[in-house]
C-alpha positions as CSV (number, residue, x, y, z in Angstrom):
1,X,0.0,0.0,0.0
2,X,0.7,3.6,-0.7
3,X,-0.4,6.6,0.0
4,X,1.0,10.1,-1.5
5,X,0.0,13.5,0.1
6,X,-3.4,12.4,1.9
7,X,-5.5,15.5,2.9
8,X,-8.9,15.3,4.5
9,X,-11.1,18.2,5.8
10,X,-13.9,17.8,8.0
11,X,-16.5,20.9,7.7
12,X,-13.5,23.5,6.9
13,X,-10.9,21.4,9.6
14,X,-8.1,20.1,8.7
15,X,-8.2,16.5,9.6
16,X,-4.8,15.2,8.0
17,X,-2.6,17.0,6.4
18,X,0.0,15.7,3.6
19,X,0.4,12.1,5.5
20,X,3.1,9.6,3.3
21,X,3.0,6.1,4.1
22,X,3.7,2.6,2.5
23,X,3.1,-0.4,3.8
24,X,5.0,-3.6,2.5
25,X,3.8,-7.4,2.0
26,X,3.8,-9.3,5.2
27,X,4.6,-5.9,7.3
28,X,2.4,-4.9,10.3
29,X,2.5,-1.0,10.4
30,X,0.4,0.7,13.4
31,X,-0.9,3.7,13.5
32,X,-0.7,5.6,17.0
33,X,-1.8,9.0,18.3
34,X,-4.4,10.6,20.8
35,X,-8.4,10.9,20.1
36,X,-8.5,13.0,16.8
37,X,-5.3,13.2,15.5
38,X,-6.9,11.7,12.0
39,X,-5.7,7.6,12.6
40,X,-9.0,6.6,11.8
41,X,-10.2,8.7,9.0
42,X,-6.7,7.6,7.3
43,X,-7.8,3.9,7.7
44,X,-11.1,4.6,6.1
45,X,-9.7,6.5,2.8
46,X,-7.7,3.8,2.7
47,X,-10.8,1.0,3.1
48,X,-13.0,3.7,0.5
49,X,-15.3,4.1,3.4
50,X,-14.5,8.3,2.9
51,X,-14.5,9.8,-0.1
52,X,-10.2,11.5,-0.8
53,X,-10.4,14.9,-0.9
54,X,-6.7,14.9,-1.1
55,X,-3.6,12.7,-3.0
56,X,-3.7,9.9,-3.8
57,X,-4.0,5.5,-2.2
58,X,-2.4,2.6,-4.5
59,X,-2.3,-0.9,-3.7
60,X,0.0,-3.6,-5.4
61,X,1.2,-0.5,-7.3
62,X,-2.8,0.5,-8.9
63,X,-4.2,3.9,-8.4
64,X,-7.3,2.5,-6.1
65,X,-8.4,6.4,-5.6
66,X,-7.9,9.9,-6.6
67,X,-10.1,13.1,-5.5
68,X,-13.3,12.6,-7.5
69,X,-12.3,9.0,-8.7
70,X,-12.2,6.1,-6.4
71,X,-12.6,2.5,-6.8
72,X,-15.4,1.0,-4.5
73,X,-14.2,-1.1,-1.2
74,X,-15.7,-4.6,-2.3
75,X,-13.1,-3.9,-5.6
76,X,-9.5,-2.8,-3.6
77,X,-9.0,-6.6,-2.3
78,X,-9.1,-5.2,1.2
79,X,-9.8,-7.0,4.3
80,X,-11.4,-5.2,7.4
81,X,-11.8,-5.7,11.3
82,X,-13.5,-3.1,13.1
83,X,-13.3,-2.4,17.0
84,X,-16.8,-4.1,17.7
85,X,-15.5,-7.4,15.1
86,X,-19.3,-6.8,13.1
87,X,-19.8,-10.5,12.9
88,X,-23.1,-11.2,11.0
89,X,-25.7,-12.2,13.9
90,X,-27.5,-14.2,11.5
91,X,-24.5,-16.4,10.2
92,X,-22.8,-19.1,11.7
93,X,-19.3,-19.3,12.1
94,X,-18.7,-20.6,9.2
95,X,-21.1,-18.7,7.2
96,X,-19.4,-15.8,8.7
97,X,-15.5,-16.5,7.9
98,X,-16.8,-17.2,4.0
99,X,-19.0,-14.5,3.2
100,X,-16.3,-12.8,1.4
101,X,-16.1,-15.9,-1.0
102,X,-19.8,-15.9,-2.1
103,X,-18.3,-15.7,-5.6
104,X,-16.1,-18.2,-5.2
105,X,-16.5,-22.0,-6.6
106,X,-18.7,-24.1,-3.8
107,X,-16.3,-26.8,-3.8
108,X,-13.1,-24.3,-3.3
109,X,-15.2,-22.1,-0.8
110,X,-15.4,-24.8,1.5
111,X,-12.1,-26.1,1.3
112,X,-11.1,-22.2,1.8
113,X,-13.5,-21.6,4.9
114,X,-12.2,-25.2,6.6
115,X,-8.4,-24.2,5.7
116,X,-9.4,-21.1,7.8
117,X,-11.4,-21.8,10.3
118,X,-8.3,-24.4,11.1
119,X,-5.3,-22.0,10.6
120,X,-7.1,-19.7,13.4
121,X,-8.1,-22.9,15.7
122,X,-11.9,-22.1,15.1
123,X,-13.2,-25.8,13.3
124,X,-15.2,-26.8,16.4
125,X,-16.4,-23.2,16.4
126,X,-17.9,-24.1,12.9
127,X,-21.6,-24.3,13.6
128,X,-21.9,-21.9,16.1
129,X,-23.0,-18.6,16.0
130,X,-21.5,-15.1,17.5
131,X,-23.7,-14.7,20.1
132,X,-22.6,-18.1,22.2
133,X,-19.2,-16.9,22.0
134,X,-16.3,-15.1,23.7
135,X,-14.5,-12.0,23.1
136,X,-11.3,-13.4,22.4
137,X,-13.8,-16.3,19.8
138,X,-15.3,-13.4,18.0
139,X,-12.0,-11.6,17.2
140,X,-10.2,-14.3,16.0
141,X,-13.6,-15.1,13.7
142,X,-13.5,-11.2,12.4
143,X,-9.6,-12.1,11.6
144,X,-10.2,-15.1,10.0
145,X,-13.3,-13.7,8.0
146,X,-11.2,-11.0,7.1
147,X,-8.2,-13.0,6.0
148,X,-10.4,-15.8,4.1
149,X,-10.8,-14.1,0.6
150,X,-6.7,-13.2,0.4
151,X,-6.7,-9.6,0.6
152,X,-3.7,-7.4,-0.5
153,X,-4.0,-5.8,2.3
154,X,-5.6,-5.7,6.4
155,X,-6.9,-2.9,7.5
156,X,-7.6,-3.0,11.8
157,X,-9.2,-0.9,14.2
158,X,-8.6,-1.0,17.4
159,X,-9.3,-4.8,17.6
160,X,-8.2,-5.1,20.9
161,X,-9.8,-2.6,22.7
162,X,-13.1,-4.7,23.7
163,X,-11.2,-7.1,25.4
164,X,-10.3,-7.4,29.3
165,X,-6.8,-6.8,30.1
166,X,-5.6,-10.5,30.1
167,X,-7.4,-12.1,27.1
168,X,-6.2,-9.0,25.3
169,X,-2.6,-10.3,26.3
170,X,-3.5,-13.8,24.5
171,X,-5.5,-12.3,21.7
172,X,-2.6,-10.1,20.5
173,X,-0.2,-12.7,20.4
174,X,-1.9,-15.1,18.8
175,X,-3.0,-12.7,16.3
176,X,0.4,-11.8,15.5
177,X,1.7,-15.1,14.3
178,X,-2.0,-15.5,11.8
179,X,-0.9,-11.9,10.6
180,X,2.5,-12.9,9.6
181,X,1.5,-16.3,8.0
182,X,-0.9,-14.7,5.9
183,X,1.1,-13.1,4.2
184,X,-0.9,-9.7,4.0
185,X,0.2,-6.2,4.4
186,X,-1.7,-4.8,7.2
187,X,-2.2,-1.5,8.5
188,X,-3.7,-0.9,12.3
189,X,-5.2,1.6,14.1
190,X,-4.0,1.7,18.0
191,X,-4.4,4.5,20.9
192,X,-2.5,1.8,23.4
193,X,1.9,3.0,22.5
194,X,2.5,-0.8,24.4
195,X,0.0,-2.9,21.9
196,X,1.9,-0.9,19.0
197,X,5.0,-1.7,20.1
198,X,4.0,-5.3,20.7
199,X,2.3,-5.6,16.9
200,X,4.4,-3.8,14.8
201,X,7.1,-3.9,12.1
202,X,7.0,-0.2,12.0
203,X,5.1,2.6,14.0
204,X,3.5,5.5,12.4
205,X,3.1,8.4,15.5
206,X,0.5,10.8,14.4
207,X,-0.3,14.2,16.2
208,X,-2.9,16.9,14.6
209,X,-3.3,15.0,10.8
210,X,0.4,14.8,10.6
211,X,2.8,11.5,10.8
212,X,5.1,13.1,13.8
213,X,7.6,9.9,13.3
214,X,7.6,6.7,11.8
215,X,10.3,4.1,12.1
216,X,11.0,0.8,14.0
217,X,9.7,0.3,17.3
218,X,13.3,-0.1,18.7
219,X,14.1,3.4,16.8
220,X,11.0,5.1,18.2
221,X,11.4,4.5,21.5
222,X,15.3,5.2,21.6
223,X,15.8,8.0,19.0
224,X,12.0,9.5,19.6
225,X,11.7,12.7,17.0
226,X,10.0,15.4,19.6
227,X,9.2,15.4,22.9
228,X,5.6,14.1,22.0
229,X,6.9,10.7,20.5
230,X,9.1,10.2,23.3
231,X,6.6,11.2,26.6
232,X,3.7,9.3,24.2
233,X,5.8,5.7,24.8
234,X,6.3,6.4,28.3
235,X,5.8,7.8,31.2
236,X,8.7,11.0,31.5
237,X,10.5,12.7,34.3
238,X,10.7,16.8,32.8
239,X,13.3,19.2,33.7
240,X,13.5,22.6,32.4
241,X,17.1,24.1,31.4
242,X,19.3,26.2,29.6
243,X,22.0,25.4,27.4
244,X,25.8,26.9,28.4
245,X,28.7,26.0,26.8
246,X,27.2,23.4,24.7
247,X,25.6,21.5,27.6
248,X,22.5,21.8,29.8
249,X,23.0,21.1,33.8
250,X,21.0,18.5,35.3
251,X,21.0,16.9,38.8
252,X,23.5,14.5,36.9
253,X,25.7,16.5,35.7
254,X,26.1,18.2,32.7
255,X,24.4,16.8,29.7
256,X,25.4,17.3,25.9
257,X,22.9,19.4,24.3
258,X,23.6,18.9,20.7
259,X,21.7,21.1,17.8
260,X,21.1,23.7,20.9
261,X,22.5,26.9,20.8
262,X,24.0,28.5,24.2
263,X,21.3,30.2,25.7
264,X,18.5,28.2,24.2
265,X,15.6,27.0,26.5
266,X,15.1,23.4,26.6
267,X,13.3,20.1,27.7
268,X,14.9,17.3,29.1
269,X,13.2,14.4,29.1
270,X,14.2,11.1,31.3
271,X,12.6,8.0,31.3
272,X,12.1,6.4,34.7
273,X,13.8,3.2,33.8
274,X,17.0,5.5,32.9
275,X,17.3,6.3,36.5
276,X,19.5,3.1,38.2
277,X,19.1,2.7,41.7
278,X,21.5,1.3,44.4
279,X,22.1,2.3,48.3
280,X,23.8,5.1,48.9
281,X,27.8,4.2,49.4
282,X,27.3,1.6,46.8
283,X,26.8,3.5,43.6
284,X,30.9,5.0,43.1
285,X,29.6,6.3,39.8
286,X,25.9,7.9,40.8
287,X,26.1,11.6,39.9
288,X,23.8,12.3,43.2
289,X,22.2,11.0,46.2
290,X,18.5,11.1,46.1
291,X,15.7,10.3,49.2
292,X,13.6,7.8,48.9
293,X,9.7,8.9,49.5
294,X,7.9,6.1,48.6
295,X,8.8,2.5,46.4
296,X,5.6,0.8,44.8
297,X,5.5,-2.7,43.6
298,X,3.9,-2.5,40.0
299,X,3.9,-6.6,39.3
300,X,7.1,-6.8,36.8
301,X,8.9,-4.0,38.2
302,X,8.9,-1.1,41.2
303,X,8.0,2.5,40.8
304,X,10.1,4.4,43.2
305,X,9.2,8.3,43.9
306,X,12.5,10.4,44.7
307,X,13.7,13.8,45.9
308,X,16.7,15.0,44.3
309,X,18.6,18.1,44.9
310,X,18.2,20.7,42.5
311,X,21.3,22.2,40.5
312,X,20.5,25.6,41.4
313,X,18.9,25.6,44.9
314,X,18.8,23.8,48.0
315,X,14.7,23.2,46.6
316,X,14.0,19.6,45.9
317,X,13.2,18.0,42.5
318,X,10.2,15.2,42.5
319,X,11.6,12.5,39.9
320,X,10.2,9.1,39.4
321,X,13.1,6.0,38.3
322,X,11.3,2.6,37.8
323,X,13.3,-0.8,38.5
324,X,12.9,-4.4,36.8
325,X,12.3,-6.1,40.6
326,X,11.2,-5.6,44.0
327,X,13.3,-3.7,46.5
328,X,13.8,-2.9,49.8
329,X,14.1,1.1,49.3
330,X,11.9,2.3,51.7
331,X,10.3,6.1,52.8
332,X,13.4,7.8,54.0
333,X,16.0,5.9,52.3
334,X,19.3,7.4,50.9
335,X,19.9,5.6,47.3
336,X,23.1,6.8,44.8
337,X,21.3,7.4,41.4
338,X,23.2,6.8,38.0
339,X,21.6,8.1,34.9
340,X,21.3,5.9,31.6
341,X,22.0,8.6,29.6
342,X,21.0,6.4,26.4
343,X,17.0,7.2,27.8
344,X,17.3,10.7,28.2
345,X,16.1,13.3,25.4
346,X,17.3,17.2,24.8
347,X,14.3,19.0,23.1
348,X,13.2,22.5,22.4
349,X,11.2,24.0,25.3
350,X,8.7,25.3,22.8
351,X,7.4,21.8,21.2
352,X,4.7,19.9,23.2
353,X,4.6,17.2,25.1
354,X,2.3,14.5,24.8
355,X,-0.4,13.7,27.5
356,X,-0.3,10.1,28.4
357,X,-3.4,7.8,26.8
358,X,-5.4,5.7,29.0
C-alpha cells in the first residue's frame, strides 16, 4: 500500500494534512496517536469508506483512488476488522468467515473456509453462531473472515480494545503469528503506545493530521523525533534548562545538548527506567544521592518516587526511576542514582509534550 500527500477536511478542519505512508507485503505497520489526531479517517480512505479529498491511495502498485475518482471497497481486495468485530448475527461461524467468497466456486469455498477456520483454531467453532461466543472467539472469527478471501491488504481498528486486560494479552499474540502467516500487508489503528510496540514492524506516530515519526519500534522508543513521541511511549520525568557551553545542567551533571545553541531554553526528558538505583555508598559512579519517598511494587517492576537536589537551589526536584524487581528502598532511604543517559532526550522548550493515553 501507498499513499502520496493524503488531505482530509472535516466541515472546513483540517483532519490530516500531507500524510506519506507505505506499507509492505507481510509488514504490520500501526498507527498511533491521541483521540482525533486523524488515525481513523486515514484507515477509512484507505478502506474507501470516505471519499479522498486529497492525493492519492495505490495498492500492489494501482491507483485504487484519486479526489473525485475512487474505486469501491468490495473492488481494492481489502480485508477489514473493526473495533466491535461486526460478525453477521444471522451467520454461523462458518457462514461468517466465507462470506467474502460468495463468488467463489462451492467446492473451493469450502475447502477455503475449513483451511481457515483451522489455521485460526476455530473448526469446532464451525456451527456456532457469535452470540454463544467469547470476546477473544469473535475476534479471532472477524480475523479469519477478514483474511479468508486473500486480501492485499488488512486494515484494523482498534481490535483489541473490547477485550479485558488479560485475554487482550493472548488475543494479540496469537493474532500476530495469523498476521504474519498470511502473508498480507496490514495497516492498524491503536491509541495503546505498548500494543503498538508489541504488533508492529513499523510505528506511524501521528499528532494533529500529521505523521510526527515513523520508524522501528526499537528506533522510536530510543531516537523519539520530539518530545511528544518520546513522553507518548512512556511515562517522563521533565526538567526545564538552559544550554551553556554546549551543555545543559542537570542533577547528573552536565548533559550534551547537541543542535542547541548557548542560551536556548530546553526540555529534558528522562525515562524512569533510565534512573538506576542502588544504596547510597554503593553506587561510586551515581552523579547524586536522592531520598527515597515512597517504592511501589507495579507486578514486573517497582516504581520508586525520589527527591533530588536541585542544581540551582537547595529546593527539591520530584523524579520518578522505575526498576525491573522488587526492592527494599523504603520512605526515608538514601539511594546513589546513575543516569542511563541512552534514555534521556534534549528538546526545544517550545514543542509539546504528549499527554499520556489511558
Amino acid at each position: 500500500m501507498e499513499l502520496h500527500g493524503i488531505g482530509h477536511r472535516f466541515d472546513g478542519v483540517r483532519a490530516l494534512d500531507r500524510v506519506d505512508l507505505e506499507v509492505a507485503g507481510a509488514e504490520v505497520v500501526c498507527i498511533v496517536g491521541p483521540s482525533g489526531c486523524g488515525k481513523t479517517t486515514l484507515l477509512r480512505i484507505v478502506a474507501g469508506l470516505e471519499a479522498l479529498q486529497e492525493g492519492e491511495v495505490l495498492l500492489s502498485g494501482e491507483v485504487v483512488a484519486l479526489p473525485g475518482r475512487q474505486a469501491p471497497p468490495e473492488t481494492r481486495g481489502i480485508g477489514l476488522v473493526f473495533q466491535d468485530f461486526a460478525l453477521f448475527p444471522h451467520l454461523s461461524v462458518a457462514d461468517n468467515v466465507g462470506f467474502g467468497l460468495r463468488r467463489w466456486d462451492a467446492v473451493d469455498r469450502r475447502a477455503r473456509v475449513l483451511e481457515v477456520l483451522e489455521q485460526f483454531s476455530i473448526v469446532d467453532l464451525a456451527d456456532a453462531f457469535p452470540h454463544t461466543l467469547s470476546g477473544g472467539q469473535m475476534q479471532r472469527v472477524a480475523l479469519a473472515r477478514a483474511i479468508a478471501p486473500r486480501p492485499r491488504l488488512l486494515l484494523l481498528d482498534e481490535p483489541f480494545s473490547g477485550l479485558d486486560s488479560r485475554l487482550r494479552d493472548a488475543v494479540r499474540d496469537r493474532t500476530l503469528h495469523d498476521l504474519k502467516a498470511s502473508g498480507a500487508a496490514t495497516l492498524m489503528v491503536t491509541h495503546d503506545p505498548e500494543e503498538a510496540m508489541f504488533m508492529a514492524d513499523r510505528i506511524a506516530v501521528m499528532r494533529a493530521g500529521r505523521i510526527e515519526q515513523i520508524g522501528r519500534p526499537v528506533d522510536i522508543y530510543y531516537h523519539p523525533a520530539s518530545p511528544f513521541v518520546a513522553s507518548f511511549f512512556s511515562d517522563v520525568n521533565t526538567l526545564h534548562g538552559t544550554v551553556r557551553d554546549g551543555a545543559v545542567a542537570t542533577p547528573f551533571g552536565a548533559l550534551p545538548a547537541e543542535g542547541h545553541q548557548d542560551g536556548d531554553e530546553v526540555l529534558i526528558l528522562i525515562r524512569p527506567e533510565a534512573l538506576q538505583l542502588a544504596w547510597a555508598g554503593e553506587g561510586d559512579h551515581a552523579a547524586n544521592v536522592g531520598l527515597v519517598r515512597a517504592a511501589r511494587l507495579l507486578g514486573r517492576s517497582t516504581l520508586v518516587h525520589l527527591d533530588m537536589p536541585r542544581t540551582e537551589d537547595a529546593a527539591f526536584l520530584h523524579l520518578h526511576s522505575r526498576v525491573p524487581r522488587n526492592v527494599a528502598f523504603g520512605e526515608g532511604d538514601e539511594v546513589a542514582v546513575t543516569l542511563d543517559r541512552s534514555q534521556v532526550f534534549v528538546f526545544p522548550a517550545s514543542e509539546p509534550v504528549s499527554v499520556r493515553p489511558e
